[in-house]
PDB file with SEQRES, HELIX, SHEET and CRYST1 records, atoms N, CA, C and O in Angstrom:
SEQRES   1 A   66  UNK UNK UNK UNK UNK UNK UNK UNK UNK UNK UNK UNK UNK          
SEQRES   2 A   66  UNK UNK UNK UNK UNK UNK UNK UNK UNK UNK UNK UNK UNK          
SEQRES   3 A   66  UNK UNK UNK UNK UNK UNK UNK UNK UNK UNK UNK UNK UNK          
SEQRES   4 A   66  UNK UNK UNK UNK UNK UNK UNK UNK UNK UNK UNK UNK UNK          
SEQRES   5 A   66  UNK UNK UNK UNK UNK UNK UNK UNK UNK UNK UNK UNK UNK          
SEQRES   6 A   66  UNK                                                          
HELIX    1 AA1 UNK A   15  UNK A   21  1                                   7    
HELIX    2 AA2 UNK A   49  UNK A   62  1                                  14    
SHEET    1 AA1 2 UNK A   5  UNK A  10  0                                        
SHEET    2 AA1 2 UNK A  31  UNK A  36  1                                        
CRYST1    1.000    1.000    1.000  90.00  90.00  90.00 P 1           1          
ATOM      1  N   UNK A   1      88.850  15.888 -29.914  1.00  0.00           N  
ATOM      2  CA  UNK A   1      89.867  16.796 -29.412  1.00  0.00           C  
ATOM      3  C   UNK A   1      89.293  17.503 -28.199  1.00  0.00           C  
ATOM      4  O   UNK A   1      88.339  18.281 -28.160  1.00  0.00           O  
ATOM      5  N   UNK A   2      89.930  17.149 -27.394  1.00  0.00           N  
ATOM      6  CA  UNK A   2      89.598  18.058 -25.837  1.00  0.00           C  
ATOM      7  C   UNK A   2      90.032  18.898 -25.785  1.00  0.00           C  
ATOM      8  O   UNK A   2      89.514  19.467 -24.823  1.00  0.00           O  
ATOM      9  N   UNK A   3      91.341  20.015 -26.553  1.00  0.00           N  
ATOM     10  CA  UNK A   3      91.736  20.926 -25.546  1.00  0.00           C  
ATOM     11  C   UNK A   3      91.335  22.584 -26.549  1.00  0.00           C  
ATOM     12  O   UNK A   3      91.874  22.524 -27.654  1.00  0.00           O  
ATOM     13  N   UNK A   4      90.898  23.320 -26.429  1.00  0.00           N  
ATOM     14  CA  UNK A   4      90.704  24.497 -27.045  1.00  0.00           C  
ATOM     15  C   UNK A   4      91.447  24.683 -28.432  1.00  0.00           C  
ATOM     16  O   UNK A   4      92.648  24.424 -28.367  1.00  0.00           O  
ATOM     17  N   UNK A   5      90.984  25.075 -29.665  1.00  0.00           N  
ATOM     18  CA  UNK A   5      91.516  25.129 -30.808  1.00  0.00           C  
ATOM     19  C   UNK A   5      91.467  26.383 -31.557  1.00  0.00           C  
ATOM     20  O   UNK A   5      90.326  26.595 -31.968  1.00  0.00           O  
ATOM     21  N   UNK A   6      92.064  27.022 -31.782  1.00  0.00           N  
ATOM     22  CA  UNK A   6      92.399  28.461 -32.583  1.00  0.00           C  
ATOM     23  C   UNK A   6      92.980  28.156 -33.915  1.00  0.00           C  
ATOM     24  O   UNK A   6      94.090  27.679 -34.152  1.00  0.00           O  
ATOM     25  N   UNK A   7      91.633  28.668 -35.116  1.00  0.00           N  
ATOM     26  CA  UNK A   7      91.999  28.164 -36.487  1.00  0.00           C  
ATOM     27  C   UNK A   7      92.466  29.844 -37.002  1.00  0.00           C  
ATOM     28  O   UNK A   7      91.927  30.924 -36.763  1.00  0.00           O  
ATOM     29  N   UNK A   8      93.433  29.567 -37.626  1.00  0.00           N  
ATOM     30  CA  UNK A   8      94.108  31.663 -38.137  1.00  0.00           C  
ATOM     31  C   UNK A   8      92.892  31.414 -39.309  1.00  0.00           C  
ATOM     32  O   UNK A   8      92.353  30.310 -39.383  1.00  0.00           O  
ATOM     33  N   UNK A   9      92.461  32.657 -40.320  1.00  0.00           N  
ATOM     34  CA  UNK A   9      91.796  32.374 -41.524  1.00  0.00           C  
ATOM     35  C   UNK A   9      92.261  34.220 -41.754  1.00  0.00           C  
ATOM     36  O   UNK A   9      91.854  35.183 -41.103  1.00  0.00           O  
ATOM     37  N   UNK A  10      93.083  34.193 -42.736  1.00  0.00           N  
ATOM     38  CA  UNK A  10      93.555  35.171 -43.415  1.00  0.00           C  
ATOM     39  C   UNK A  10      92.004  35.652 -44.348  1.00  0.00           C  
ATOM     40  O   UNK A  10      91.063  34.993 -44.790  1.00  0.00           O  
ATOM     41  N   UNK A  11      92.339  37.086 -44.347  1.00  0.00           N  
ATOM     42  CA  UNK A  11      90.483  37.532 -44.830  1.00  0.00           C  
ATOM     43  C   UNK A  11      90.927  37.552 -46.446  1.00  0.00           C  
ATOM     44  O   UNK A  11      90.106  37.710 -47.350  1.00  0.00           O  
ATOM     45  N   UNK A  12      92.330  37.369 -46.653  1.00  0.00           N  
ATOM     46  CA  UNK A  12      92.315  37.379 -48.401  1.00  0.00           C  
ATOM     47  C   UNK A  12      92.180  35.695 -48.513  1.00  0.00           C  
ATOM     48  O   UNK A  12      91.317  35.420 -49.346  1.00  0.00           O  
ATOM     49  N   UNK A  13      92.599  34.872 -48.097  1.00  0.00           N  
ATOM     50  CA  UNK A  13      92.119  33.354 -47.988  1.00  0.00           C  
ATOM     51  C   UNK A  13      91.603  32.741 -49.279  1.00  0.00           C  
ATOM     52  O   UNK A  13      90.378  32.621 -49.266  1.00  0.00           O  
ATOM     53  N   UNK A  14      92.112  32.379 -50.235  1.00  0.00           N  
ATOM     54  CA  UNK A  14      90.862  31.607 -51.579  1.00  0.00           C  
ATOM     55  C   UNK A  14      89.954  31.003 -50.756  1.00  0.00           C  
ATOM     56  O   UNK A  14      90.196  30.498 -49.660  1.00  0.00           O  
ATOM     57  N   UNK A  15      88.859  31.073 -51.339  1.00  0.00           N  
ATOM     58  CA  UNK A  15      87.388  30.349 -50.894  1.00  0.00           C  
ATOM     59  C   UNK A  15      87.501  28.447 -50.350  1.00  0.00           C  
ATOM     60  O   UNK A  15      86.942  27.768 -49.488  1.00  0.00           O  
ATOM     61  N   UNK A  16      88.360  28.235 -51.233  1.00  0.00           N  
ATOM     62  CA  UNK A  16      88.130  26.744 -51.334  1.00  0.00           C  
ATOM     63  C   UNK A  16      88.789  26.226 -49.768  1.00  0.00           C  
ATOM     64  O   UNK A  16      88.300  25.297 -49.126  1.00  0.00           O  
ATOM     65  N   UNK A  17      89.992  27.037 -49.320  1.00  0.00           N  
ATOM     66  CA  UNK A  17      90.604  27.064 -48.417  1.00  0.00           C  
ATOM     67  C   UNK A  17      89.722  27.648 -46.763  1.00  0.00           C  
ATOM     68  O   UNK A  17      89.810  26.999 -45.721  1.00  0.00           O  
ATOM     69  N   UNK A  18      88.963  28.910 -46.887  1.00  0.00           N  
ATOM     70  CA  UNK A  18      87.766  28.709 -46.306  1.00  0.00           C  
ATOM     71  C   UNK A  18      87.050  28.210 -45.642  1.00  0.00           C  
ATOM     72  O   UNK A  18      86.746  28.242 -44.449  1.00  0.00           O  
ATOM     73  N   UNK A  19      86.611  27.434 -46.984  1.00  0.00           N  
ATOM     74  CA  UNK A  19      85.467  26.296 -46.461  1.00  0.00           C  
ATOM     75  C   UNK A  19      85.701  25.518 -45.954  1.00  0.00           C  
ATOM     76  O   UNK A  19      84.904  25.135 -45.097  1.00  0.00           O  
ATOM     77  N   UNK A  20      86.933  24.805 -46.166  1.00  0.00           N  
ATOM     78  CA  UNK A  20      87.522  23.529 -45.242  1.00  0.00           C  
ATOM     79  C   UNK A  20      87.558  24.089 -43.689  1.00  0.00           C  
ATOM     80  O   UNK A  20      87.060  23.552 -42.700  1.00  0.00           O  
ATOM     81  N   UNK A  21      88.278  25.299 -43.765  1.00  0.00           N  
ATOM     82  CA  UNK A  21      88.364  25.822 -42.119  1.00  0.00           C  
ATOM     83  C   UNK A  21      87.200  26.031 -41.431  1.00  0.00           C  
ATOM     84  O   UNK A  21      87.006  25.774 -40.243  1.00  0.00           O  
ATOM     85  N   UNK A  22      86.591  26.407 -42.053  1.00  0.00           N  
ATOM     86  CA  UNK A  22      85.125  26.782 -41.706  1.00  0.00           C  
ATOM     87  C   UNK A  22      84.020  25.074 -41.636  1.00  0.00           C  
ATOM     88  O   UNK A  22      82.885  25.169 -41.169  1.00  0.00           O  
ATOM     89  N   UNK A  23      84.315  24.272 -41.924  1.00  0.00           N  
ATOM     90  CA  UNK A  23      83.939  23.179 -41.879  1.00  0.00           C  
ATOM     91  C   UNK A  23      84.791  22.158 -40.477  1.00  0.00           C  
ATOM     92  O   UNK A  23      84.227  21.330 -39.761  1.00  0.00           O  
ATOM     93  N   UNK A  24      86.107  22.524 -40.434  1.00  0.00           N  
ATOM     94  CA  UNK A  24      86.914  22.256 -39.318  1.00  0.00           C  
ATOM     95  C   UNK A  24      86.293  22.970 -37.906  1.00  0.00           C  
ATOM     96  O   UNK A  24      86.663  22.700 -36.763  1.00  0.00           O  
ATOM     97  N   UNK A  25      85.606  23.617 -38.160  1.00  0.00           N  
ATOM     98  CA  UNK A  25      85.241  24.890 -37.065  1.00  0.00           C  
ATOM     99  C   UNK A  25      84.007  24.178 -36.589  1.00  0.00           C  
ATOM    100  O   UNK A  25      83.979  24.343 -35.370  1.00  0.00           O  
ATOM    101  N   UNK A  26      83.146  23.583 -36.909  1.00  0.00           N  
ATOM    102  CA  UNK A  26      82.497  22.860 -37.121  1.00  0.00           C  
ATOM    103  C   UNK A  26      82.359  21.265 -36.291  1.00  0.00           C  
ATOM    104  O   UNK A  26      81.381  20.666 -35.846  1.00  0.00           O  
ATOM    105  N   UNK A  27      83.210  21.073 -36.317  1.00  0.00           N  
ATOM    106  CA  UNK A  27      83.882  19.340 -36.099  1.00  0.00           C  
ATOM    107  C   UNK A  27      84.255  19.569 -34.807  1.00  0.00           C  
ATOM    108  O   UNK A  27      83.924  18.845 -33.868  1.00  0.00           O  
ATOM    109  N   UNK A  28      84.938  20.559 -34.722  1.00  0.00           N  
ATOM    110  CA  UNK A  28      85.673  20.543 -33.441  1.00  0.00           C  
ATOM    111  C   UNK A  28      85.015  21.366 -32.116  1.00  0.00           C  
ATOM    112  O   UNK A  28      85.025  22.596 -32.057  1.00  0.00           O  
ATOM    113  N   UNK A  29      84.484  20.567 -31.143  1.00  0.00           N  
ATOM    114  CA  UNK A  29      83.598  21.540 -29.803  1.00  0.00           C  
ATOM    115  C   UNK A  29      84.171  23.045 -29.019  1.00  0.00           C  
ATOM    116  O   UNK A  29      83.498  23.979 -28.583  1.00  0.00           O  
ATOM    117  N   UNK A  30      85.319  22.902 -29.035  1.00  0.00           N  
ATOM    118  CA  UNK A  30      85.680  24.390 -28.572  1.00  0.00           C  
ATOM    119  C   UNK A  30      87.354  24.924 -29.459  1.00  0.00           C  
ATOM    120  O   UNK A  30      88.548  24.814 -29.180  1.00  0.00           O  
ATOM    121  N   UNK A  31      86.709  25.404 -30.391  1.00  0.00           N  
ATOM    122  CA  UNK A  31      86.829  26.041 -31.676  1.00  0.00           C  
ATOM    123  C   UNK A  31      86.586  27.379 -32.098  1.00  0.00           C  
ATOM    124  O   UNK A  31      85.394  27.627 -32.282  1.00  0.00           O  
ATOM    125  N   UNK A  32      87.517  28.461 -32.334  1.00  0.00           N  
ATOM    126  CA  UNK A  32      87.191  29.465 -32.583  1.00  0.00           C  
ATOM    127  C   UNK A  32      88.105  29.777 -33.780  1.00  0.00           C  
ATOM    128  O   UNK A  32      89.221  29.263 -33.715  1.00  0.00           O  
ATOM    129  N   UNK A  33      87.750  30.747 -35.180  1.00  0.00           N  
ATOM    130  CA  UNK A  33      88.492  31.275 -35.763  1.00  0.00           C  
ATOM    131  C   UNK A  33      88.734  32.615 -35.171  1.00  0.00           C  
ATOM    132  O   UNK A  33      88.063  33.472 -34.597  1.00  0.00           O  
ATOM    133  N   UNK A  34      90.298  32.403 -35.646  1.00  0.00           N  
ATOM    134  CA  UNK A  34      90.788  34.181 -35.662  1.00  0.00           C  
ATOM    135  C   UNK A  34      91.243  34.611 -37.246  1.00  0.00           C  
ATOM    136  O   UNK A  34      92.098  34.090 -37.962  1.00  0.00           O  
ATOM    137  N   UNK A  35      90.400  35.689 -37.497  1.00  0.00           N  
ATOM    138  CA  UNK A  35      90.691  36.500 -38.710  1.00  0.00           C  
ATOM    139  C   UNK A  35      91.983  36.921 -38.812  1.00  0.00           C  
ATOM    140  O   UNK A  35      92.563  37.045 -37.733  1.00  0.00           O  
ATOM    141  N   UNK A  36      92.459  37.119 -39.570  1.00  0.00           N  
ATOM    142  CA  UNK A  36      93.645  37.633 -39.633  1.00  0.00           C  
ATOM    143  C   UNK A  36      93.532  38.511 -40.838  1.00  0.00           C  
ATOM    144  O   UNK A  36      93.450  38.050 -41.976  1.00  0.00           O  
ATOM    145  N   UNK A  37      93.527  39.975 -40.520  1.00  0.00           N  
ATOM    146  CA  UNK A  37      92.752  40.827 -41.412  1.00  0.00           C  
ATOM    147  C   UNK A  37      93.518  41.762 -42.867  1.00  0.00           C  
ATOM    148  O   UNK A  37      93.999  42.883 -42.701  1.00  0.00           O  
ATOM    149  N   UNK A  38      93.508  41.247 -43.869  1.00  0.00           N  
ATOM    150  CA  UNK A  38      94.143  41.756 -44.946  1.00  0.00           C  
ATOM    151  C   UNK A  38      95.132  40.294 -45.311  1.00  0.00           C  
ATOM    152  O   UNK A  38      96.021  40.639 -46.089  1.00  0.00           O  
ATOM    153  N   UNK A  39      95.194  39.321 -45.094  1.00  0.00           N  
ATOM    154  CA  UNK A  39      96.584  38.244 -45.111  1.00  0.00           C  
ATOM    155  C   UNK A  39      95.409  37.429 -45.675  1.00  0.00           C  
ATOM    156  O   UNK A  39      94.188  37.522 -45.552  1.00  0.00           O  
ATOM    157  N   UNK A  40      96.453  36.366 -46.524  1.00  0.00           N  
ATOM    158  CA  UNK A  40      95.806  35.232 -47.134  1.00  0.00           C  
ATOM    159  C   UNK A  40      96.438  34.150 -46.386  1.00  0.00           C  
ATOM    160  O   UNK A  40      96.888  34.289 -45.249  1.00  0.00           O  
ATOM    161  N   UNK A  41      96.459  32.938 -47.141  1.00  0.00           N  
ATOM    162  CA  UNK A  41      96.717  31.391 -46.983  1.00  0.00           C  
ATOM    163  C   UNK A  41      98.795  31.078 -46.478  1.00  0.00           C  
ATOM    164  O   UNK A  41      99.483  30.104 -46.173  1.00  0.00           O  
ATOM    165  N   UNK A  42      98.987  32.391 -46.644  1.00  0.00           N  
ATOM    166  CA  UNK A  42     100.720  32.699 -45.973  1.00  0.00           C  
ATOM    167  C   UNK A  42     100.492  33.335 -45.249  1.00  0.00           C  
ATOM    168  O   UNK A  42     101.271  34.205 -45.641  1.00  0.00           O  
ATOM    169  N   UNK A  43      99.940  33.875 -44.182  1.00  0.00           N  
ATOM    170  CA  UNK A  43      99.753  34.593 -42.987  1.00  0.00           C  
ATOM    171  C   UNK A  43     101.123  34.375 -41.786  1.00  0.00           C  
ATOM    172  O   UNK A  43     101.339  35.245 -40.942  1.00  0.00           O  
ATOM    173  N   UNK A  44     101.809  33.338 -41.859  1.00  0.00           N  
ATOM    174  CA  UNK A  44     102.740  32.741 -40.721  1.00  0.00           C  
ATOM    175  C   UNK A  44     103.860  33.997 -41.469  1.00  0.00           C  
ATOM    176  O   UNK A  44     104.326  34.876 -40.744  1.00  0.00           O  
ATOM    177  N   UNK A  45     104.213  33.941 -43.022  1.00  0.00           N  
ATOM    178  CA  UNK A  45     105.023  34.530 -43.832  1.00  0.00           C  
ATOM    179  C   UNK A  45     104.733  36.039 -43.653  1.00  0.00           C  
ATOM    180  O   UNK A  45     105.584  36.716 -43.078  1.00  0.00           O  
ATOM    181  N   UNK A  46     103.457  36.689 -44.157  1.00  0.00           N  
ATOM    182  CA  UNK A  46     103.477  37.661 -44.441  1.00  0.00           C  
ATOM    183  C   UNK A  46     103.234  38.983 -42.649  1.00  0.00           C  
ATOM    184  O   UNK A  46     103.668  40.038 -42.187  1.00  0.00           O  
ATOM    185  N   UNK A  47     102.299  37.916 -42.349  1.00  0.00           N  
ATOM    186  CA  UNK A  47     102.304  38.327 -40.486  1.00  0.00           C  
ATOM    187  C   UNK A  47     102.821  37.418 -39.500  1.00  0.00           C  
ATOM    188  O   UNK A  47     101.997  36.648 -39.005  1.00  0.00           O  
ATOM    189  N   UNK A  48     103.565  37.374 -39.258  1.00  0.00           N  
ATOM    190  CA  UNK A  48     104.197  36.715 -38.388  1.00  0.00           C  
ATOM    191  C   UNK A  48     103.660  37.498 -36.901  1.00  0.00           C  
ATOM    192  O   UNK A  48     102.906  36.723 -36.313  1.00  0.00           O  
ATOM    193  N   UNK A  49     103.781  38.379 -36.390  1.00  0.00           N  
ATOM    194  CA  UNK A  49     103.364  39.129 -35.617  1.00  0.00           C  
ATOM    195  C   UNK A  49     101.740  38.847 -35.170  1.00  0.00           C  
ATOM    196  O   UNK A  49     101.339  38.745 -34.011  1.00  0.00           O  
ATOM    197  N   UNK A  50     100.938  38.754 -36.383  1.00  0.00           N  
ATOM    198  CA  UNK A  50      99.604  39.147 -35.620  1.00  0.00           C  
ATOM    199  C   UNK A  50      99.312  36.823 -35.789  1.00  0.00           C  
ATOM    200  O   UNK A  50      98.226  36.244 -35.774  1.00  0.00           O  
ATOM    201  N   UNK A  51     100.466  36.290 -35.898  1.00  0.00           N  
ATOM    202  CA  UNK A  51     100.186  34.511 -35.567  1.00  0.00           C  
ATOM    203  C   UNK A  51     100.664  34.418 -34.237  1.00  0.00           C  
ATOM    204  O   UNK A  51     100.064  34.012 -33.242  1.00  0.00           O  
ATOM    205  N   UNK A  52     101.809  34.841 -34.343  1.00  0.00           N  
ATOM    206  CA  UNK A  52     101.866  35.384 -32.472  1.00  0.00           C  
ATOM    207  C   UNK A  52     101.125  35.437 -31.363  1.00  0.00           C  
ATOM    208  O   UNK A  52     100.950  34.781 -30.337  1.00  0.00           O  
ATOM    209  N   UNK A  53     100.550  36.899 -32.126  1.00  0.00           N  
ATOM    210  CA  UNK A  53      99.518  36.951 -30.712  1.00  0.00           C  
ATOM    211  C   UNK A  53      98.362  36.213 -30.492  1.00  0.00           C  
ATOM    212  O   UNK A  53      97.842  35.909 -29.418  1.00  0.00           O  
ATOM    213  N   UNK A  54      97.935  35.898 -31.901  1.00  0.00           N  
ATOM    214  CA  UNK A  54      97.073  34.569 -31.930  1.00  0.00           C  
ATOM    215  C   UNK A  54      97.107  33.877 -30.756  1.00  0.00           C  
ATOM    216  O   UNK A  54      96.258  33.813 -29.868  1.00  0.00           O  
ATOM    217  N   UNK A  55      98.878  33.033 -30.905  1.00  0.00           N  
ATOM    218  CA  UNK A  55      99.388  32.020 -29.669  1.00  0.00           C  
ATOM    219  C   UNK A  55      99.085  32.744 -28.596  1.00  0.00           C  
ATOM    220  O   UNK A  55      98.574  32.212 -27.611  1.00  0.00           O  
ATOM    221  N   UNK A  56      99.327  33.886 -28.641  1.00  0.00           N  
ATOM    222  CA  UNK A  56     100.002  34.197 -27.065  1.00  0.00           C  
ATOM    223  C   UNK A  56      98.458  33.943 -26.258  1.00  0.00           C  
ATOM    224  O   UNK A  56      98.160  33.297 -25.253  1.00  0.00           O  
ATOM    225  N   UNK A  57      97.359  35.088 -27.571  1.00  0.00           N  
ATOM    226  CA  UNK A  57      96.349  34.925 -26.585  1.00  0.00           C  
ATOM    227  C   UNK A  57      95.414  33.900 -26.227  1.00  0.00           C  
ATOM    228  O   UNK A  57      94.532  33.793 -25.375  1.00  0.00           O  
ATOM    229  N   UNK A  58      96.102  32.837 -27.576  1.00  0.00           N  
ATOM    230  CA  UNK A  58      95.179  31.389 -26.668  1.00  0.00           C  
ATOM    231  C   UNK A  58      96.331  31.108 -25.869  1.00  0.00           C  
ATOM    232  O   UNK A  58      95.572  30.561 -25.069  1.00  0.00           O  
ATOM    233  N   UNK A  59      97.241  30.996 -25.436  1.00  0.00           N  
ATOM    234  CA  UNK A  59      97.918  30.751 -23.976  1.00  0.00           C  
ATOM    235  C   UNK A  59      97.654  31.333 -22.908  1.00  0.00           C  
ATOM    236  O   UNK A  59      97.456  30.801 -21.815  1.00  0.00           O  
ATOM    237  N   UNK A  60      97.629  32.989 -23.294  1.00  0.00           N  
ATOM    238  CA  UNK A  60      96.811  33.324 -21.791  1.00  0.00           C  
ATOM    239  C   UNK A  60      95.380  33.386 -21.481  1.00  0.00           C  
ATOM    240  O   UNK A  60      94.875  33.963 -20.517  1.00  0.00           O  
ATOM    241  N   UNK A  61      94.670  32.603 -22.578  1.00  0.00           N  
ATOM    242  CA  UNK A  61      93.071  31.864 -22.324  1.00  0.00           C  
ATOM    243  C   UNK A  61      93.660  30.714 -21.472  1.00  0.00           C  
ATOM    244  O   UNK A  61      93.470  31.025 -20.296  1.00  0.00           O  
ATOM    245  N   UNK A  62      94.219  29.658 -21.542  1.00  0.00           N  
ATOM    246  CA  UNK A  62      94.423  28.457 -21.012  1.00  0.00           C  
ATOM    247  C   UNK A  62      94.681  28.894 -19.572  1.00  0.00           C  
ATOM    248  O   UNK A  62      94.187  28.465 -18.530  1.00  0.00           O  
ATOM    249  N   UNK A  63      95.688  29.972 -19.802  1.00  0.00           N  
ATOM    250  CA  UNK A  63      96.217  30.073 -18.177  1.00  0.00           C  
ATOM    251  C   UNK A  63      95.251  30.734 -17.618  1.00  0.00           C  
ATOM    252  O   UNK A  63      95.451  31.095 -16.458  1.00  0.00           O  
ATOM    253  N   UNK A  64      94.146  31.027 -18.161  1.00  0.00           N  
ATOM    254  CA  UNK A  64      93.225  31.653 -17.075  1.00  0.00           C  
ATOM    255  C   UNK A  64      92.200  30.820 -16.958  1.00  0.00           C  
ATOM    256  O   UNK A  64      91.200  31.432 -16.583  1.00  0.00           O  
ATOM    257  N   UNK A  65      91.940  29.203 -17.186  1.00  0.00           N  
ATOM    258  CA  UNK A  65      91.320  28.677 -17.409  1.00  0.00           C  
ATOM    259  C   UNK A  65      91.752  27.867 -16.299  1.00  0.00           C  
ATOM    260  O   UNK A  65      90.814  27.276 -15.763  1.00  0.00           O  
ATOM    261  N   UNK A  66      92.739  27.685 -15.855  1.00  0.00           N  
ATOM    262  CA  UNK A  66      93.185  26.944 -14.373  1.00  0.00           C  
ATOM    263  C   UNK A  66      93.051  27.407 -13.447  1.00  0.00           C  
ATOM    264  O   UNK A  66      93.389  26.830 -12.413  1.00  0.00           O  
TER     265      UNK A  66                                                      
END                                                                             
């Protein structure tokens, strides 16, 4: 994968779920998690707002990357 990757990882998260991301993080060369702080494995559901800005701010990483 060539193009920049933003993994969400909710800080309530079960473990098992985790490790896979955290192993994905891993695999992939430009890879960063974003915490998503108090939210578990429904984060899109319960924050919708802070998956958002997630996007927004890897979009305005890209656009400042041109």
């Amino acid at each position: 994968v060539s193009i920049p990757v933003r993994l969400l990882l909710g800080t309530e998260t079960d473990p098992h779920h985790e490790e896979s991301i955290r192993l994905l993080e891993r695999q992939l060369p430009d890879c960063r998690i974003v915490m998503l702080e108090g939210h578990g494995h429904a984060a899109h559901v319960t924050a919708p707002d802070l998956v958002a800005a997630a996007v927004v701010e890897l979009t305005r990483e890209l656009e400042r990357r041109r």
